[in-house]
C-alpha positions in Angstrom: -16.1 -9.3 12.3 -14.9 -8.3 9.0 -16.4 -9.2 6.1 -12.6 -9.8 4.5 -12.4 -12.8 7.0 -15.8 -14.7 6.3 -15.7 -18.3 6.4 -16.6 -19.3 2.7 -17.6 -23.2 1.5 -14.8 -24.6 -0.9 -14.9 -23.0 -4.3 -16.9 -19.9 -3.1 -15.6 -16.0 -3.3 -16.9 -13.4 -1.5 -16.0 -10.3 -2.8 -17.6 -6.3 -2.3 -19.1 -4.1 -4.9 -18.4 -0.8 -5.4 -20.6 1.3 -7.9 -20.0 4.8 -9.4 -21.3 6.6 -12.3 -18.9 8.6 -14.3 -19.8 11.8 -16.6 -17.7 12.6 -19.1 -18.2 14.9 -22.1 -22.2 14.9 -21.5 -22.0 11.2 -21.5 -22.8 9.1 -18.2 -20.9 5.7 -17.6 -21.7 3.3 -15.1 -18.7 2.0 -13.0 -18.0 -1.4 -11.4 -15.2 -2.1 -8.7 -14.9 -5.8 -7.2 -13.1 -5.6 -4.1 -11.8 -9.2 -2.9 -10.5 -10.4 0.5 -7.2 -11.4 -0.7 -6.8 -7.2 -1.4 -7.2 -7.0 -5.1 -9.4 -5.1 -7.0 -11.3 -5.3 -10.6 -13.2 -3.4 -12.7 -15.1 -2.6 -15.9 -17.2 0.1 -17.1 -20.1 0.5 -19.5 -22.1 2.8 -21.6 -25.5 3.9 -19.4 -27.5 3.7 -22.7 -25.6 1.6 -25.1 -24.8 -1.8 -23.4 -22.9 -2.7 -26.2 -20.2 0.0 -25.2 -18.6 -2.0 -22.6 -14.9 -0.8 -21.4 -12.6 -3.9 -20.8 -11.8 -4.9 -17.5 -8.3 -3.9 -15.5 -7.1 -4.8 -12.3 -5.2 -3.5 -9.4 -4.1 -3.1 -6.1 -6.5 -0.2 -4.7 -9.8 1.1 -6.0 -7.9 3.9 -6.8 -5.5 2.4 -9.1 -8.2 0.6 -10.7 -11.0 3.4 -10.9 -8.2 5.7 -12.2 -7.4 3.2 -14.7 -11.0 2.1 -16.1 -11.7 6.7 -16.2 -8.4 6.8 -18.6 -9.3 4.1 -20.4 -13.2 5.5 -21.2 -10.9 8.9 -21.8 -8.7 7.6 -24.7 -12.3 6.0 -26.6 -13.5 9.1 -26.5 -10.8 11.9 -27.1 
């Protein structure tokens, strides 16, 4: 069985996690992709030292899309 297909109570979401850590210009970043069974995907980055460094979340329609999206966005804060 597929975890996409889980029967869920009402009001509940399921959704998978995806972590990656990203090092740009000597400085690490720790990436966050939700993967939900209806196919989308969401995301949001942060600082590894500096929780207050937080990069806004983004959505899209593969973990591609969305971990390209979340790396440009951590590019063009620090140029």
């Amino acid at each position: 069985m597929s975890w996409k297909s889980a029967k869920l109570p009402s009001g509940a979401k399921l959704f998978k996690v995806h972590n990656f850590n990203f090092i740009y210009q000597g400085t690490n970043f720790h990436i966050e992709i939700d993967e939900y069974s209806d196919g989308t995907f969401t995301g949001h980055g942060e600082h590894s030292t500096d929780q207050s460094y937080v990069i806004e979340s983004v959505s899209a329609k593969t973990i591609d899309e969305c971990l390209s999206a979340i790396i440009k966005k951590i590019e063009g804060r620090n140029p």
